[in-house]
SEPAFI-533181 format. One line per 4 residues: their letters; for each residue y, z, x of C-alpha. Coordinates in nm, 3 decimals, decimal comma, padded with zeros to 5 digits, always signed. Example, Ala and Ser with C-alpha at 12.3 -4.5 7.8 and 13.67 -1.06 7.14 Angstrom:
residues 2
as) -00,450/+00,780/+01,230  -00,106/+00,714/+01,367
***
This chain:
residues 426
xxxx) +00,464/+01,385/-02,722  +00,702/+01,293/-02,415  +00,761/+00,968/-02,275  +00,592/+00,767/-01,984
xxxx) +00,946/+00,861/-01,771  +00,925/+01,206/-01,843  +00,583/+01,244/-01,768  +00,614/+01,038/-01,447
xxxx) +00,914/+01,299/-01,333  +00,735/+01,609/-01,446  +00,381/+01,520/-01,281  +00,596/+01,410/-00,951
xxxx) +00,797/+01,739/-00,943  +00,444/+01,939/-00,892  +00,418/+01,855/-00,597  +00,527/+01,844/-00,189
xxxx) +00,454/+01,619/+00,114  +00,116/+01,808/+00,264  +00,110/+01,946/+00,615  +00,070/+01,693/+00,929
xxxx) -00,209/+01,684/+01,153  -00,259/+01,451/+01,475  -00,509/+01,199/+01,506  -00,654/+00,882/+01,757
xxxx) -00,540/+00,573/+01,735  -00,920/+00,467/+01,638  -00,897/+00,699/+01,318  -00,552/+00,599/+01,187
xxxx) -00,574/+00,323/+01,001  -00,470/+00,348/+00,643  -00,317/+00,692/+00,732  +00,093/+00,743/+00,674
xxxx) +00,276/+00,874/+00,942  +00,460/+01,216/+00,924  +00,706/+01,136/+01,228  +00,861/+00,812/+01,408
xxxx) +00,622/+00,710/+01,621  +00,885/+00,628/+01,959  +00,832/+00,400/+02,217  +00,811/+00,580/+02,574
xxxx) +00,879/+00,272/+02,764  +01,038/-00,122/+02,746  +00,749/-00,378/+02,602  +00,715/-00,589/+02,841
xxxx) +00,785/-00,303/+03,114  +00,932/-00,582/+03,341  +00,949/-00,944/+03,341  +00,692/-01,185/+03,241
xxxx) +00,556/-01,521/+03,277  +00,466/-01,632/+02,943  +00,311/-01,982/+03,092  +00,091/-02,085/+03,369
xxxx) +00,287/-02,188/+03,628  +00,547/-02,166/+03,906  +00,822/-01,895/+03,952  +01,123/-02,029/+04,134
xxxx) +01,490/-02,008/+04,073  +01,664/-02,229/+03,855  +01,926/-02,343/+04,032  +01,674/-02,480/+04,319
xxxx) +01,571/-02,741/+04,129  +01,857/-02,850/+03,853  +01,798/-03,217/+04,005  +01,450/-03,348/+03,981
xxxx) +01,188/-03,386/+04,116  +01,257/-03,181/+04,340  +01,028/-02,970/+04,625  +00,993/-02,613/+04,672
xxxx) +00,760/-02,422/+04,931  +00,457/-02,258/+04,776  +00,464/-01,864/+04,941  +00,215/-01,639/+04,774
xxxx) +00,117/-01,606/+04,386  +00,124/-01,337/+04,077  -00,193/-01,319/+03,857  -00,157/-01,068/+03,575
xxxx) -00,213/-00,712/+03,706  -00,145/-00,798/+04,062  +00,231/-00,868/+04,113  +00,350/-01,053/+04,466
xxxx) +00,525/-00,835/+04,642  +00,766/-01,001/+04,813  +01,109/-01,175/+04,729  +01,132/-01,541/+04,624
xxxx) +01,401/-01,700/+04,804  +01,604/-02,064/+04,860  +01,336/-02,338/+04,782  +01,095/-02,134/+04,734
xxxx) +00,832/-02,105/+04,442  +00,501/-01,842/+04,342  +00,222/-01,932/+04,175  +00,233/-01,776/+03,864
xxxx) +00,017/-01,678/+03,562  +00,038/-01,588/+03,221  +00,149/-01,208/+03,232  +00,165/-01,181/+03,565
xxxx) +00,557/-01,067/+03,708  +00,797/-01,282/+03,775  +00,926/-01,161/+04,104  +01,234/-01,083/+04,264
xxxx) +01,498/-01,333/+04,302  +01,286/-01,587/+04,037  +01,470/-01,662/+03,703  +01,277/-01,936/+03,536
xxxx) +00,920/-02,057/+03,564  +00,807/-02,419/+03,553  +00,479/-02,513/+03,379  +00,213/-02,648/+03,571
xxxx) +00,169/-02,971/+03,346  +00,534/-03,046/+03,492  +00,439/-02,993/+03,851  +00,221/-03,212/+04,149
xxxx) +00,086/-02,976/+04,418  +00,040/-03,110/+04,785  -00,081/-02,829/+05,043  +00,234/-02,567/+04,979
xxxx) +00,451/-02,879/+04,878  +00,494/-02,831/+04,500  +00,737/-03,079/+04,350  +00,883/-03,014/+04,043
xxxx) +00,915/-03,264/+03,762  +01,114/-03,107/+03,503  +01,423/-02,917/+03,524  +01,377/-02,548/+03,377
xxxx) +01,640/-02,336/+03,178  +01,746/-02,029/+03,326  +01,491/-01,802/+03,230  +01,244/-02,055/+03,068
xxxx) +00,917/-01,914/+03,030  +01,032/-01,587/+03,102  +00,961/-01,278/+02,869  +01,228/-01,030/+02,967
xxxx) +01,174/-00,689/+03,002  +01,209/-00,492/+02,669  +01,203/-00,812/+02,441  +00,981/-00,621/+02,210
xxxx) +01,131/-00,307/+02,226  +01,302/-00,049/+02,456  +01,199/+00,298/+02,561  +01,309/+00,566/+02,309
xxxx) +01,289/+00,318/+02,025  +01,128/+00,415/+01,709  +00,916/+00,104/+01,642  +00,751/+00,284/+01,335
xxxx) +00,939/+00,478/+01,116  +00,793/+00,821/+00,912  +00,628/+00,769/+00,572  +00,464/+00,406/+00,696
xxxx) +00,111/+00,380/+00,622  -00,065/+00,249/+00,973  -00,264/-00,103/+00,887  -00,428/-00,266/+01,159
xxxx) -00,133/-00,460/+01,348  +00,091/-00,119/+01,349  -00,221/+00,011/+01,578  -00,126/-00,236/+01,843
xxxx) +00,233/-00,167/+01,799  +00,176/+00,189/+01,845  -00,079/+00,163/+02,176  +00,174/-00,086/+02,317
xxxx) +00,418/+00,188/+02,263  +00,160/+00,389/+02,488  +00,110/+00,659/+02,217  -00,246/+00,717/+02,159
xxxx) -00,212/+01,015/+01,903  -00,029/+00,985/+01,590  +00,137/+01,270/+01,395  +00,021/+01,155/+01,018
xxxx) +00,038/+01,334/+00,691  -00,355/+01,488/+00,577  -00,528/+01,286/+00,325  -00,394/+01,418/-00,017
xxxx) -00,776/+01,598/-00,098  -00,809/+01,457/-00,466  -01,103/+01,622/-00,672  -01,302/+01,410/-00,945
xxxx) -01,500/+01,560/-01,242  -01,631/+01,346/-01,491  -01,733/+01,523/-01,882  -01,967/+01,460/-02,158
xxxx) -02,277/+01,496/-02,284  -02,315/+01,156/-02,294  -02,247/+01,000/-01,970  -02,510/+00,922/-01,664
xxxx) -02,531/+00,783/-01,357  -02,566/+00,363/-01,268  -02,940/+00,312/-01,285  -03,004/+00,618/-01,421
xxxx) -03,189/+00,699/-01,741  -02,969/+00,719/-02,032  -02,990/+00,949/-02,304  -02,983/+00,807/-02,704
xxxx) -02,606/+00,732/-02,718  -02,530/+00,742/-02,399  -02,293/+00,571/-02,159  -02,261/+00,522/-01,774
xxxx) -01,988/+00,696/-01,588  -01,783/+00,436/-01,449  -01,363/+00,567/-01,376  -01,527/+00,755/-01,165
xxxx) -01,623/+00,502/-00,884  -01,318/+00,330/-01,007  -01,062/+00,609/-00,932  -01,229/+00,699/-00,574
xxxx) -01,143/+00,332/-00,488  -00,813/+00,341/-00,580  -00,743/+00,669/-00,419  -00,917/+00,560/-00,118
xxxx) -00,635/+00,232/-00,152  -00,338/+00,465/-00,189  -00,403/+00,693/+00,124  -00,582/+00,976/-00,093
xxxx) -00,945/+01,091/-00,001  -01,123/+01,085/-00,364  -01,398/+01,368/-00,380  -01,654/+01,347/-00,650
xxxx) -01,751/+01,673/-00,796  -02,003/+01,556/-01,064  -02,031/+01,544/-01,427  -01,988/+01,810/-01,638
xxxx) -02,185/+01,853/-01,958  -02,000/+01,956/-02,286  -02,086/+02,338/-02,251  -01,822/+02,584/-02,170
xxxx) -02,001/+02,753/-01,859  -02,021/+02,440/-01,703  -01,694/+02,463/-01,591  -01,721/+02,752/-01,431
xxxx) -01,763/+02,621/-01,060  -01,452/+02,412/-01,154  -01,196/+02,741/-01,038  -01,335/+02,805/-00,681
xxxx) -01,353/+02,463/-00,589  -01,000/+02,357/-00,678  -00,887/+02,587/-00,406  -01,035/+02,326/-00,189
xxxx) -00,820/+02,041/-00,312  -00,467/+01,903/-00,376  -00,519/+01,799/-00,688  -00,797/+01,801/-01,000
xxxx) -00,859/+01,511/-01,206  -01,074/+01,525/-01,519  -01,170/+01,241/-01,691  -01,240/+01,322/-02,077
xxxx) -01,231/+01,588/-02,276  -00,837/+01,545/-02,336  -00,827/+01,544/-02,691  -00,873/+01,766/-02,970
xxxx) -01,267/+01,724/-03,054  -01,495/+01,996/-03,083  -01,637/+01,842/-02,746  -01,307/+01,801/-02,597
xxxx) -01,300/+02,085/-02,342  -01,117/+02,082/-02,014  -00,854/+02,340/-02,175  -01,059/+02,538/-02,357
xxxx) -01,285/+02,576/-02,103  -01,014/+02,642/-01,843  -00,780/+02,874/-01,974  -01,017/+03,159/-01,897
xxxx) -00,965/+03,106/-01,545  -00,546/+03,072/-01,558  -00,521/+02,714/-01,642  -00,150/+02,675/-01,740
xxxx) -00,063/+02,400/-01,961  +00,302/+02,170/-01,848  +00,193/+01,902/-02,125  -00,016/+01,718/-02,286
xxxx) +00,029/+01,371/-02,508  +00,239/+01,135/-02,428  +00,398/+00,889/-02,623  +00,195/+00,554/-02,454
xxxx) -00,130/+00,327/-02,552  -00,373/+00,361/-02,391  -00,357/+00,708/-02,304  -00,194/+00,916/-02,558
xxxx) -00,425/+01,293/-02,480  -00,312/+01,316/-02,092  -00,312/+01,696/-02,014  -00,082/+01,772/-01,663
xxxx) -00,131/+02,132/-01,620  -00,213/+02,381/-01,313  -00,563/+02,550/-01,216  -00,465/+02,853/-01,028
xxxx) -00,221/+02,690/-00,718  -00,330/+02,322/-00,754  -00,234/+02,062/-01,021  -00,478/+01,939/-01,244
xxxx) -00,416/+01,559/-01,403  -00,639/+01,570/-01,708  -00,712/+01,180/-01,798  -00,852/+01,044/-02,125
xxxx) -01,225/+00,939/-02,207  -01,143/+00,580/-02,230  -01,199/+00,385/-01,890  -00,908/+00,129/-01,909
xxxx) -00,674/+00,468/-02,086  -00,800/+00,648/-01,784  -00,724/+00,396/-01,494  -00,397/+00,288/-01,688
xxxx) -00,289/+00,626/-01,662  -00,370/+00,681/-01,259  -00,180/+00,385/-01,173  +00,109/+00,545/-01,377
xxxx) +00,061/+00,909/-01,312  -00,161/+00,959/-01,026  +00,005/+00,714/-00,779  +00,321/+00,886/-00,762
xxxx) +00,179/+01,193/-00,727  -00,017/+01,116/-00,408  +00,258/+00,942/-00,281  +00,458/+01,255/-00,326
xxxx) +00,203/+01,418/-00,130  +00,212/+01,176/+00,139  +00,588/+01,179/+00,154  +00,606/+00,835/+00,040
xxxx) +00,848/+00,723/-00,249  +00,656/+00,449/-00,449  +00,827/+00,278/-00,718  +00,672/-00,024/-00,815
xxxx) +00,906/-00,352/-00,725  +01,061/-00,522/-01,013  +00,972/-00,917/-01,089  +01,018/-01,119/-01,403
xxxx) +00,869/-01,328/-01,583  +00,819/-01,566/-01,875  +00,618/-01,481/-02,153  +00,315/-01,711/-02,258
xxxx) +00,169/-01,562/-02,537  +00,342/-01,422/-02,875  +00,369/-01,038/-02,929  +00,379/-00,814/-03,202
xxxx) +00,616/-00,581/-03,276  +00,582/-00,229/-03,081  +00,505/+00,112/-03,257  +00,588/+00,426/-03,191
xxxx) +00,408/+00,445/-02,852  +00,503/+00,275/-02,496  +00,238/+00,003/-02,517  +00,046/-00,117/-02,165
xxxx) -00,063/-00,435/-02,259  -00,336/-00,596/-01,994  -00,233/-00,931/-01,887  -00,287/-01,238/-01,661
xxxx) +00,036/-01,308/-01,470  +00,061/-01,671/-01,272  +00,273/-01,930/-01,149  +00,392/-02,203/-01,400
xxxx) +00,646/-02,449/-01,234  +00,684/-02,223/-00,951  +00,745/-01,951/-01,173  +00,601/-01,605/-01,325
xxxx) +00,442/-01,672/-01,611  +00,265/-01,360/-01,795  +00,014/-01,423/-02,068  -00,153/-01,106/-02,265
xxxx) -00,521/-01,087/-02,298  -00,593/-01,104/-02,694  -00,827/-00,777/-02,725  -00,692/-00,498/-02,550
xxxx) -00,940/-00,220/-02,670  -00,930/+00,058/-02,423  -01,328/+00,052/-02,362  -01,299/-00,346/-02,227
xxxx) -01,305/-00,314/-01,889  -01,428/-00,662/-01,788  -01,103/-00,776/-01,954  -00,932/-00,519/-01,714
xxxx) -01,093/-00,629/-01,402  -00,955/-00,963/-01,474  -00,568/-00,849/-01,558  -00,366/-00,858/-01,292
xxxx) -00,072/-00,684/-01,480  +00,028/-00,462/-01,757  +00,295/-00,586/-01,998  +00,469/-00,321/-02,102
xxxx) +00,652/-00,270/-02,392  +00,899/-00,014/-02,528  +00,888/+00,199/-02,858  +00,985/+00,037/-03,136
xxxx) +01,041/-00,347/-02,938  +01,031/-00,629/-03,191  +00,831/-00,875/-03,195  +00,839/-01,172/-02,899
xxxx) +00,747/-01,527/-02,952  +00,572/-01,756/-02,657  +00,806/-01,907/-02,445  +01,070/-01,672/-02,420
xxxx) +01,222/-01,597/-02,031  +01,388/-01,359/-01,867  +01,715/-01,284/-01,981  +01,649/-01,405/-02,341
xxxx) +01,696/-01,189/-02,584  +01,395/-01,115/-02,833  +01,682/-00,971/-03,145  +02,016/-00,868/-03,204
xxxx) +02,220/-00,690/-03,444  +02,581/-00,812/-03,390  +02,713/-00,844/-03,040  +02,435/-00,560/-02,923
xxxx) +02,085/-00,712/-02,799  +01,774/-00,560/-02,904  +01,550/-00,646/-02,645  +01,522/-00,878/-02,347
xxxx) +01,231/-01,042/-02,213  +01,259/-00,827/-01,921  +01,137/-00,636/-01,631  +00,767/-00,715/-01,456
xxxx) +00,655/-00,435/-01,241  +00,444/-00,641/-01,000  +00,192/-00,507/-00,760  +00,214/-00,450/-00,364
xxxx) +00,172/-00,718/-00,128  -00,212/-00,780/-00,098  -00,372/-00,604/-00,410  -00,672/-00,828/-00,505
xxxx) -00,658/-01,018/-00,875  -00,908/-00,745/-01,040  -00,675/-00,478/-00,961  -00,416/-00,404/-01,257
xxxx) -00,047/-00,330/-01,188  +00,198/-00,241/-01,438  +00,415/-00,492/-01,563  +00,703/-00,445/-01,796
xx) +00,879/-00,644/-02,134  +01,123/-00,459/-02,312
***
């Protein structure tokens, strides 16, 4: 068996940021870009009114109230055209620009109109109200840099940048076969022992989440020529994930059934629970990420294992950001096998506070739809008592510490409470 690490380093190694391609600004949401996207001119172009109001220069009317002469006006889109002078004002509107020889703009609520007598009740600032040209950014700017994935407010960055194509990294093509005899569709019939097929749906969402275009392939039964379509259509994707037949049962196939066809073997076990038969091999020229049976083993191991990899893909580096927290709930001493523990992590006092869910069986997924983090604790970590914080050490043998209630992977900004992230004691 090899450790979490390794297998994390070995499974990201396999692969390379995929080709770019250019698409609309209507179809690039959720995409990650492959270049800068640079600005091709200032935002605003040239100077703005940011009220409704009156353009004038400052200096005119630095004792109030005074009077200016009304000479022409500036909606948005249709700029006056001439030059404001001494004493003189333009109507002005919201976006519409200021115009030469104005450096401030009065608000109407501080103004009385007579005719083309407007009197002005409020001193302005030199350039109050104004937006100058390039506040937002300058021409040749990069106001989005490569690797970003696009969510809906970068869209109106990049159109105000007046780019309406994007150069973005393809959609890391992700392939998803399900095994077993025993497994079935939702609201389909079931056979005597049977089960539904449920990573499946689970695994094209998070894909889907992480930039990755999930495809499902099927189920496969537990017969040895059933995975002969498998070959031709991994030439079609990025990467193949199985889900079952990992282990070392008579029905446990994916190798077996493979190695006809050139499946090379990198590894397979790794030292962790849930998840211990994870195959990471190659079929032909595309990886294939074989994940265990279990449905929590199986999407504990994606968010380990397959995240990185289609970040790799998409050029990204993702390495989850490091919290900590305090432990509510006692522990037992670790085994010989990275444990991911599922857990509820919330705010006590203002402060992380992680509490382990008391059956952890990797077939309870209701109890994994409500984690919202994975404790997880190293080979061979002693046992932790409730209460403990971060920083506090769990044992020690003379001056050395043992373990430390420690490091909380936490999730990205805006992942919903049924999604699990890991989390980390050692």
């Amino acid at each position: 068996m090899i450790s979490v690490d390794d297998a994390v380093a070995r499974i990201s190694a396999a692969f390379r940021p995929l080709e770019a391609e250019r698409v609309g600004l209507a179809q690039a949401r959720g995409r990650v870009l492959a270049e800068d996207v640079v600005a091709k001119f200032d935002q605003p172009p040239f100077p703005v009114s940011a009220m409704d109001g009156y353009a004038l220069r400052a200096a005119d009317v630095a004792q109030v109230p005074a009077q200016v002469t009304l000479i022409g006006e500036a909606p948005a889109g249709a700029p006056y055209g001439g030059k404001v002078g001494a004493g003189e004002t333009v109507r002005i509107f919201t976006g519409g620009v200021v115009p030469e020889g104005a450096d401030a703009v009065v608000i109407q609520e501080d103004t009385d109109a007579s005719d083309n007598i407007i009197t002005i009740k409020e001193a302005p600032r030199l350039a109050e109200n104004v937006r100058v040209a390039g506040l937002d950014f300058r021409a040749g700017d990069s106001v989005l840099k490569k690797a970003w994935r696009l969510g809906p407010r970068d869209l109106a960055v990049i159109a105000a940048a007046d780019t309406a194509y994007v150069s973005v990294t393809k959609k890391p093509r992700v392939l998803l076969v399900a095994t077993g005899d025993e497994l079935s569709r939702p609201g389909e019939p079931r056979a005597p022992g049977g089960i539904v097929a449920s990573s499946i749906y689970a695994l094209a969402a998070m894909i889907d989440s992480w930039g990755g275009d999930g495809i499902d392939f099927g189920i496969l039964p537990d017969k040895m020529e059933a995975y002969a379509p498998l070959p031709e259509a991994a030439n079609n994707a990025d990467l193949v994930v199985t889900m079952g037949g990992a282990s070392v049962g008579d029905h446990d196939l994916v190798q077996k059934a493979l190695k006809p066809f050139g499946f090379e073997l990198d590894f397979w076990k790794i030292a962790m629970r849930p998840g211990k038969p994870l195959i990471f091999g190659r079929l032909g020229n595309t990886p294939l990420l074989g994940l265990p049976g279990n449905p929590v083993s199986a999407l504990v191991c994606s968010i380990l294992f397959l995240r990185p990899a289609i970040a790799t893909m998409l050029g990204q580096h993702y390495e989850a950001p490091i919290i900590r927290a305090e432990l509510a709930t006692p522990l037992k001493a670790n085994g010989t096998r990275q444990d991911f523990i599922r857990a509820r992590v919330t705010n006590k006092d203002g402060k992380p506070n992680v509490e382990a869910f008391k059956l952890q069986d990797s077939s309870m997924q209701a109890v994994f739809a409500r984690a919202n983090g994975l404790i997880v604790r190293a080979i061979g970590a002693p046992a932790a008592k409730a209460g403990l914080r971060p920083g506090d050490v769990i044992e020690q043998v003379g001056t050395k510490p043992i373990a430390h209630v420690a490091e909380l992977l936490s999730a990205v900004a805006g992942l919903k409470p049924n999604v699990s992230v890991p989390f980390k004691i050692k």
